[in-house]
N, C-alpha and C positions, 0 to 999 in steps of 0.2 A: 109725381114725386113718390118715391118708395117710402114706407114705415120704416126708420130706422129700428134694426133689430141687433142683439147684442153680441150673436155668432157671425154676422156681417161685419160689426165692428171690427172684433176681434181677428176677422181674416185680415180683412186688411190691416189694421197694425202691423199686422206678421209679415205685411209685403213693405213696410216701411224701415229703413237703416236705424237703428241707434248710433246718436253719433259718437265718433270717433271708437265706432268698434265693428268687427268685418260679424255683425249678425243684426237679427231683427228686433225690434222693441220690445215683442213679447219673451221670443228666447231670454232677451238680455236680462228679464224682471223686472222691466220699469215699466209693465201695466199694473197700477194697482187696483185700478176695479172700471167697468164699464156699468153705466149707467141709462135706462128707458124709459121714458114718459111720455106714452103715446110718441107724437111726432118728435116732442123734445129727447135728446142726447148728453149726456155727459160722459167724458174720459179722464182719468187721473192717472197722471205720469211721474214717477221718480224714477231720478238716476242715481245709483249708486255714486255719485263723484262729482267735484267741484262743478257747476254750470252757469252760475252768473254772468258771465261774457254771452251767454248761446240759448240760455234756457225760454228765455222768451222767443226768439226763431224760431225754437222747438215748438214751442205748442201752436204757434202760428201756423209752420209747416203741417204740422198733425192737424190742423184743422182744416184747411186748404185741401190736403188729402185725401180725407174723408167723404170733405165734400164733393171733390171731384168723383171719387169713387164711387160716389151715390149710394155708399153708406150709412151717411149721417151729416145732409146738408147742412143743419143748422145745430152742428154740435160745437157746445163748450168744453173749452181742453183747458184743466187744471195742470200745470208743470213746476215738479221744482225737486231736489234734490236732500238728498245728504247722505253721509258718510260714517260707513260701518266698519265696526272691526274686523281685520280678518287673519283667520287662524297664522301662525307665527309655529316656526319648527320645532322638532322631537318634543319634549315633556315642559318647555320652557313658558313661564308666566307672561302674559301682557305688561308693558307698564303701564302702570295704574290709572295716568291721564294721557295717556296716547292711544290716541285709536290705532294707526298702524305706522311703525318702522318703516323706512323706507331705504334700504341702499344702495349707495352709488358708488362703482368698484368697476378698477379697472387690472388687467393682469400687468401693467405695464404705467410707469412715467412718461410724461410728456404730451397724453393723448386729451389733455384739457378737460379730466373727471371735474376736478376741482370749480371750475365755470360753468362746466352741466350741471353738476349739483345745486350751486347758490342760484343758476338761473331758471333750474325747474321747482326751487323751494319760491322762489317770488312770483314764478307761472301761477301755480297753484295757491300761492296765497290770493294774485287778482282773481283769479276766480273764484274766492270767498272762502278759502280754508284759512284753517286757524295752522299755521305752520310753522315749523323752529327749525334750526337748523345745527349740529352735532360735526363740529370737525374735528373726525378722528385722527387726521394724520400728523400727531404727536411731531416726528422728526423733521415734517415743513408746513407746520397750519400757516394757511394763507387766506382763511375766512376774515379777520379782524382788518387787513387792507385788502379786501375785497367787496367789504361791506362801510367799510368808512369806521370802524370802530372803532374804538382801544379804550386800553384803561382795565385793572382791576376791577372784579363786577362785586360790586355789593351782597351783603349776606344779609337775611332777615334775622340773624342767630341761629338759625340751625340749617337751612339753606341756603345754597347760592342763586340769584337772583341773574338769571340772564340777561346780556344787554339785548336793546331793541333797536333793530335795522331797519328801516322800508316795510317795516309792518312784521318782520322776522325775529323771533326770540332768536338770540346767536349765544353759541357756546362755546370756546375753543382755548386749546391750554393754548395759545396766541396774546391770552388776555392776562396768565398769569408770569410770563417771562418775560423779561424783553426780545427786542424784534433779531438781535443777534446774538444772542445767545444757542451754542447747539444742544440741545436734550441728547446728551449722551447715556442713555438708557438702555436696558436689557429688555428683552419682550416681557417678563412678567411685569416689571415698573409700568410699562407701556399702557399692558392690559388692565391694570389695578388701575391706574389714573384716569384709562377710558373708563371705566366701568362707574368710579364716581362723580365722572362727570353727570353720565348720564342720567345715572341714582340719586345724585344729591343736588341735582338742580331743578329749581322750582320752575319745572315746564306750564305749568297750567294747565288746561285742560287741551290738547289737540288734535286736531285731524289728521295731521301727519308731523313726522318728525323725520326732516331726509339728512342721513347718515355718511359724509366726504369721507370715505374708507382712505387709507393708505394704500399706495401701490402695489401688489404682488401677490401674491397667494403662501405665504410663508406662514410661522408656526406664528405673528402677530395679528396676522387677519384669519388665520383659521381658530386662533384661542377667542377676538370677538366673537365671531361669528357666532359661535357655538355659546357665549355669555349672554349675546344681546336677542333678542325676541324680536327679528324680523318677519314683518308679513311681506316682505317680496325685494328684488336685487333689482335694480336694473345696471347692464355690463355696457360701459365707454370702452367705444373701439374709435379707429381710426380706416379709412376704407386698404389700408397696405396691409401685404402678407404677413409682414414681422406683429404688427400690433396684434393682428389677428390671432396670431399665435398665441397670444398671453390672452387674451381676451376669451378665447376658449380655454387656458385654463382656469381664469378665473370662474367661468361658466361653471365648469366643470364641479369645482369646489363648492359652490350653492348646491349646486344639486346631492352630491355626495351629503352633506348635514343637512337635507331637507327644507332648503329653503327654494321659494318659488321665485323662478327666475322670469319677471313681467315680460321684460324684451331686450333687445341691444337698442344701442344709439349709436347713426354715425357718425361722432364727429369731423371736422377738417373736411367733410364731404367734398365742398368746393372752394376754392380760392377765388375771393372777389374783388378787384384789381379796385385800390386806393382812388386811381386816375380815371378808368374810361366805363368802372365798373363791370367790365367784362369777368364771366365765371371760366375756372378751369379749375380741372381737377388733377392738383398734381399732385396727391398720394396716392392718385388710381381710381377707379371707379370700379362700384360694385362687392367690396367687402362686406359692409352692413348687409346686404340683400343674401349673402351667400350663406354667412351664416345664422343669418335668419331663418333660411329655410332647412341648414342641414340641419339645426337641430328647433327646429317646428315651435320657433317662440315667434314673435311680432317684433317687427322694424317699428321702432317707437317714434324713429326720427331719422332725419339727415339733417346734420346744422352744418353752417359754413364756417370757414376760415376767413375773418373778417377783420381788420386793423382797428375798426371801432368795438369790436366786443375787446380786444386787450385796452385801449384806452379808458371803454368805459368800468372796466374792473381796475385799473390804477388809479382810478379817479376815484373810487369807494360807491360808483353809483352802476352797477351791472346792467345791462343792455336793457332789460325787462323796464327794469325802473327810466333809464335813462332815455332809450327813446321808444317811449313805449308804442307809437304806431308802425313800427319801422317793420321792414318785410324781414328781418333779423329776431325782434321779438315775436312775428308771429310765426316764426319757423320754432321756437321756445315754446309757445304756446301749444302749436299740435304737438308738441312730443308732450308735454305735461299733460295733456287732458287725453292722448293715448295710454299713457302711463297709470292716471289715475283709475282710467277708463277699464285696463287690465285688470289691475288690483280689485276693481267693484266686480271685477266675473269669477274673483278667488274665493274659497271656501271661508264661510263666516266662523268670526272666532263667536259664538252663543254663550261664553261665560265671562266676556268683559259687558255689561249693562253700562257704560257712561250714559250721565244725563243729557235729552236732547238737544243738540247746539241751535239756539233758533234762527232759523236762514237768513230771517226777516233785520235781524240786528247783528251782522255780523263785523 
């Protein structure tokens, strides 16, 4: 049996995946030290991003590894996680208890942003983030019957107190109008009302906050953008040519103001038949993947077109919640923890310090 030694370790880490990211554990940063004592071994692993669901397979895997590689047959692997700030566009501040914006923007209506959004905010909550959710699209919020909510949200006297969903702070002018009412509004009304939403609701302290943008790339999504302190977009497409269209320019629009675009999402990828459960894809196959690669971001997902994710968003309890083992939720899940996964590889923001969230009580 070989001495484990601590550049042996360390090689192989390097030949081991971090999961849900196309590079190795050491690239990734989440070796935080290797450890020798004579025969004995230890390894300490953090991920940048939610792992409660995986984080123990991890170190099992990592150990099993090692061992086989005859590295470090009898080494103990420390794993576990958490979640950093990370840098947000041109001159613009962090808010103050969010660690990172997140948003969800599509160039286009109809492409199911709105259900990607509340079901990657509830991904990432079960896997142990602290997460709120921000529906900005004034002209059809549909977060409050998507989440089972309503009702006027309470004020402690000088903030508004967000309602609580399935473990979600939820915010949406949804809660101050009634449900038919149209907000006949100008873009500046729009963007002032987004901006004190956001401002003057008592988020608490978070891991993320994911952001149901408005449809299009007009002067209302480009006045947020450019207000709110995003650390990263992810763009809902559809696999057809027309969604594609829009969906590149929304792309487009992040990049132009500086913000980092994590990855696309396919949704409607495939249609899964009510009756025989058969898939087919009939918006086409292969959009998400295409433009993924022409402009060099990461396919975060393909989700399906499924009769049970509208039921279970009319019912106020979203697939994630609703059937949480289902090969539906965990098609939500790899795109959440690819997503979160991204954002841990983006530049740190070093001037927000929040106190450490403890994993162990979350």
């Amino acid at each position: 049996m070989n001495t484990p030694n601590e550049p042996d370790i360390k090689a192989a880490l390097a030949r081991m995946t971090a999961p849900y990211l196309d590079t190795d554990l050491v690239s990734a940063g989440a070796v935080r030290g290797v450890g020798v004592d004579g025969a004995n071994a230890a390894v300490q692993l953090r991920l940048g991003y939610p792992a409660d669901g995986f984080i123990d397979a991890l170190g099992e895997r990592v150990a099993q590894g090692l061992a086989a590689s005859g590295a470090a047959p009898g080494v103990v692997v420390d794993a576990d996680w958490k979640v950093f700030s990370h840098r947000v566009q041109g001159e613009l501040k962090p808010h103050g208890q969010i660690r990172n914006i997140i948003a969800v923007a599509s160039g286009k209506g109809g492409v199911g942003k709105s259900s990607t959004a509340v079901n990657l905010a509830l991904a990432l909550a079960r896997d142990g983030a602290r997460v709120g959710v921000l529906d900005a699209d004034i002209y059809g919020p549909s977060m409050p019957r998507m989440l089972g909510v309503e009702g006027r949200p309470d004020t402690d006297g000088e903030r508004i107190v967000p309602h609580l969903a399935h473990g979600l702070k939820v915010m949406s002018m949804g809660f101050l109008v009634e449900e038919d009412t149209p907000m006949i509004w100008r873009g500046p009304m729009v963007t002032s009302a987004l901006q004190q939403l956001l401002g003057e609701t008592d988020w608490g302290e978070l891991d993320y906050l994911v952001i149901d943008l408005p449809p299009g790339t007009g002067d209302i999504q480009l006045t947020l953008v450019q207000k709110i302190p995003v650390a990263g977009a992810v763009i809902v497409t559809t696999p057809q040519d027309i969604a594609l269209l829009d969906a590149r320019k929304a792309l487009q629009m992040f990049r132009k103001l500086d913000v980092t675009v994590l990855g696309v999402v396919e949704n409607m990828s495939t249609h899964v038949c009510s009756h025989c459960g058969a898939e087919e894809p009939i918006f086409g196959t292969g959009g998400g993947e295409r433009m993924a690669a022409e402009y060099e971001i990461p396919l975060l997902g393909q989700l399906p077109l499924d009769m049970a994710i509208r039921e279970a968003l009319d019912a106020g309890r979203p697939t994630v919640v609703a059937e949480p083992e289902s090969e539906i939720t965990a098609s939500y899940l790899e795109f959440s923890r690819r997503t979160a996964a991204a954002l841990s590889q983006c530049e740190r923001n070093l001037k927000m310090d929040l106190p450490q969230i403890n994993v162990e009580n979350r």
